[in-house]
C-alpha positions as CSV (number, residue, x, y, z in Angstrom):
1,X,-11.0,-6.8,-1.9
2,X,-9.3,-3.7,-1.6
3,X,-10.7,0.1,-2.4
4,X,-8.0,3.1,-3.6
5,X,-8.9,6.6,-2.9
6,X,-7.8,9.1,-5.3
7,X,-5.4,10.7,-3.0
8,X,-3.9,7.0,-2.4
9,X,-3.9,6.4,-5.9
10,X,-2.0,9.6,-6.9
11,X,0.5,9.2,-4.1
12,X,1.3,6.1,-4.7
13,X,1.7,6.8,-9.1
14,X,4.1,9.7,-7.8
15,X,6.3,7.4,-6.1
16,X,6.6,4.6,-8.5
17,X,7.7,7.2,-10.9
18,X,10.3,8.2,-8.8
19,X,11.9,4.5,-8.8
20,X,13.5,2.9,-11.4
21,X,13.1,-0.8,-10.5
22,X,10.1,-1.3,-8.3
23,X,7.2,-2.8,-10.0
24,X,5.4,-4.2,-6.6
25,X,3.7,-1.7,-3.8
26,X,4.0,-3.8,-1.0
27,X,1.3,-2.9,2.3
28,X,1.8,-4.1,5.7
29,X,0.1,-3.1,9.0
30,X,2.0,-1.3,11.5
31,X,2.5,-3.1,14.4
32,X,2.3,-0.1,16.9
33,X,-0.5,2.2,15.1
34,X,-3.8,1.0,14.8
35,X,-4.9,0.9,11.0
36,X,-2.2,2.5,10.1
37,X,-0.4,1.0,6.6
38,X,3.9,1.1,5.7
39,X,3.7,1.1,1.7
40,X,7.1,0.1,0.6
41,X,8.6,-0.1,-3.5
42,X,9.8,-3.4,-4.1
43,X,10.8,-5.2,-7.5
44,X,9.9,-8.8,-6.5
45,X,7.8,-10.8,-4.6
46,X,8.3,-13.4,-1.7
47,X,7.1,-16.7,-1.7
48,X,4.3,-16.2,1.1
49,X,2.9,-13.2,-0.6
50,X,-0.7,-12.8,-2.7
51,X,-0.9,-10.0,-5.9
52,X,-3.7,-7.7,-6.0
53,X,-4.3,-5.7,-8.9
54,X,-6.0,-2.6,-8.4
55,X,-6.1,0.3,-11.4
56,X,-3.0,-1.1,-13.2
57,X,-0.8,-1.2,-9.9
58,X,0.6,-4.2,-8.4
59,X,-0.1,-4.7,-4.7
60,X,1.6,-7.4,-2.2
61,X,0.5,-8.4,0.7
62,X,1.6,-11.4,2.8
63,X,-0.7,-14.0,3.2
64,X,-1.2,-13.7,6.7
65,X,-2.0,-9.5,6.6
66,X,-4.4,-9.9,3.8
67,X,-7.3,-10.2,6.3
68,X,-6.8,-6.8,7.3
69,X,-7.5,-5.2,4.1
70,X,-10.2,-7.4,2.6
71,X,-13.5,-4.8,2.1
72,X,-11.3,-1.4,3.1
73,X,-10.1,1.4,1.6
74,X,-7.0,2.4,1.3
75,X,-6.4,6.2,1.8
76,X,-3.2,8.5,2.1
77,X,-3.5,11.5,4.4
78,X,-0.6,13.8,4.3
79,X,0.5,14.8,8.3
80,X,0.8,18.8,8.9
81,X,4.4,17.8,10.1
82,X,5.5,16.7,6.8
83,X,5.2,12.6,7.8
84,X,3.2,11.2,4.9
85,X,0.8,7.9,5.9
86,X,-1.2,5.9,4.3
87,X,-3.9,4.3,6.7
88,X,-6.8,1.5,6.3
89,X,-10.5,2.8,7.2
């Protein structure tokens, strides 16, 4: 369903190490940048959202996002300015 690069992969193993209690990677869409992805830490799910497991890591997306990432890649793209993304191409 959904395709890590290795940058995306690495970036996202460097923050869960920095957590102590978040076991989920939850993606959603930003509403006001095109293909653009917030990745948030979370330690539980909600009752509306699906698990993907991808390389030993434990994705959540709501139900009604997952459309948006069926057959795409995943990528992380460090900004110049020092704002890290994560976008969907």
């Amino acid at each position: 369903m959904l395709i890590l690069t290795d940058a995306a992969k690495t970036e996202i193993q460097k923050r869960l190490e920095l957590s102590e209690s978040a076991k989920f990677i939850r993606l959603q869409m930003r509403k006001s940048c095109f293909m653009k992805v917030k990745l948030t830490l979370e330690g539980t799910m909600e009752a509306n959202d699906s698990e993907i497991v991808l390389d030993d890591l434990h994705f959540i997306i709501d139900k009604g996002e997952c459309h948006y990432f069926r057959n795409k890649k995943l990528d992380f793209i460090p900004d110049q300015t020092g704002f890290k993304q994560f976008e969907i191409i």
